[in-house]
C-alpha angles and dihedrals in degrees: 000000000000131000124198124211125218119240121281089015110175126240086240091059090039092052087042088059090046087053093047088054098047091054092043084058098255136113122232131226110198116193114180117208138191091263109015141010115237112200111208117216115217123198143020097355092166091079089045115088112230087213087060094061105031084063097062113100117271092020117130115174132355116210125187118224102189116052118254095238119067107169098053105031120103094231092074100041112028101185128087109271111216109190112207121230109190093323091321118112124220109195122037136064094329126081115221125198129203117206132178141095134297098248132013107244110165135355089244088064107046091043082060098038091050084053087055092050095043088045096044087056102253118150100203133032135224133213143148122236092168121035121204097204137173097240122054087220107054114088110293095192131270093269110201097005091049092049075050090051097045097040089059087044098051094038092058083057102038086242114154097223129222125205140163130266114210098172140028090226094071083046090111093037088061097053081044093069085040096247109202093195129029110198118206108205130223100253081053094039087103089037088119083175092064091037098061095044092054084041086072095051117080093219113117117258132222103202117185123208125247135266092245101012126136125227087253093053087047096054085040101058092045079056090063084054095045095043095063084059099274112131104162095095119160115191114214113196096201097166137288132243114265143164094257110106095190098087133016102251135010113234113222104216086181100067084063101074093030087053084055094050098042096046152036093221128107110252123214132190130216105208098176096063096046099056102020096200114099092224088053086068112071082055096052085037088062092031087055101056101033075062096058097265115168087202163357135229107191125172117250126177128176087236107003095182082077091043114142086224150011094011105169104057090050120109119223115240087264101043083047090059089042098056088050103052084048091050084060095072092047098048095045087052083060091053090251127113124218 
């Protein structure tokens, strides 16, 4: 950590940061120049608030020199991690795919959902059981009957399935239907709360990224998870809030590869959120994958024109099984397969 002085700063506020340090457990380096005076911090700086040094008289500015998050950065495993979901990887050299609807509605249409996926090529399937919607009165998912519903729909396929989990009460509900996959939405995605209780599972996490969340808060709050002994984190971009009015998100393609520098976890895109058009989703699928994407979960509904809900991002079954036949020539063009 450096601190940097403001000019003229007298001996007496130079010595009063020193002693801050030293009771905070850290050394400090000062190196006096012509025109400021620059404090070193040596030592453990992630347990040291910046807020709590840049208040001390004389102080200007506190930067941090080691990232805030450990577990999860890059800097400390270098290496890919692939979490494994039931014998599939997700990370690595292969591609995976998630395909299903937004909400589960009826056994008939996941069972055939669940077919679409199997038949399109997809190894994992996705539903909601519980919706986190705008409007208290739109459908807000079936909840335990729905788990119930999608668990006999992916089991007659052999698809792992991946749902969302709202709140930390239906935690053990969840690992009672033997979900492969728990998904942290974006409006949960700084519910620390939620985040330490499915740190403490071993079931792989797909955690989405904010609204308005940097790429920091993002990785921080994978480090909550990380940090109760769950390391099978996977990070879903799925669009952030903008200005633009055309279409409902704006992916941001660039958090792919600096996801990939900053950190070891597999990253996954949703393209479906972040354009909400169905016809948006073939190009930020590309898109997706030519940016070192591990992964896609895309919206597919039997008929998605009767769909409870987000109707019009979802991809009917054959659009579903064209898009993956054309995601074969681009993965192939990164050196990956699907």
């Amino acid at each position: 950590m450096i601190i940097i002085m403001r000019p003229h700063v007298t001996d007496d506020e130079i010595h009063g940061v020193e002693a801050k340090l030293k009771s905070l457990g850290l050394e400090a380096n000062i190196s006096r120049g012509v025109e400021r005076t620059i404090i070193g911090a040596i030592g453990d700086e992630r347990k040291i608030h910046k807020e709590s040094l840049q208040a001390l008289p004389g102080v200007e500015d506190v930067m941090r020199v080691v990232k805030p998050y450990k577990i999860v950065a890059r800097e400390w495993h270098d290496a890919d991690t692939i979490v494994d979901i039931k014998g599939i990887p997700l990370g690595g050299k292969t591609i995976q795919v998630i395909g299903g609807p937004c909400s589960v509605e009826t056994q008939p249409q996941m069972d055939l959902a669940a077919q679409n996926v199997a038949h399109a090529g997809c190894r994992l399937m996705r539903g909601g059981a519980f919706k986190p919607r705008t409007s208290p009165y739109s459908f807000q998912g079936k909840g335990v009957e729905g788990l119930k519903i999608f668990r006999q729909a992916a089991d007659k396929q052999n698809l792992p399935i991946v749902t969302e989990l709202m709140d930390v009460r239906h935690l053990d509900t969840f690992l009672e239907y033997g979900v492969e996959v728990i998904q942290i939405g974006t409006r949960n995605m700084q519910n620390f709360d939620l985040l330490k209780e499915v740190g403490k599972t071993h079931t792989p996490v797909i955690l989405k990224r904010g609204l308005c969340a940097t790429i920091s808060e993002w990785l921080m709050s994978a480090e909550y998870i990380a940090a109760g002994g769950n390391h099978n984190i996977i990070l879903c971009e799925r669009g952030v809030r903008s200005f633009e009015k055309a279409y409902r998100n704006m992916l941001d393609v660039t958090a792919v590869p600096m996801l990939k520098k900053e950190t070891h976890l597999p990253v996954i895109v949703d393209p479906s959120h972040a354009g909400g058009k169905a016809w948006l989703v073939p190009a930020l699928s590309k898109a997706a994958i030519a940016a070192g994407a591990d992964g896609l979960l895309i919206e597919m509904h039997p008929t998605p024109c009767e769909a409870w809900c987000d109707a019009d991002q979802a991809l009917a079954p054959d659009e579903l099984k064209e898009l993956m036949g054309e995601l074969q020539s681009i993965t192939q063009a990164v050196g990956r397969e699907l």
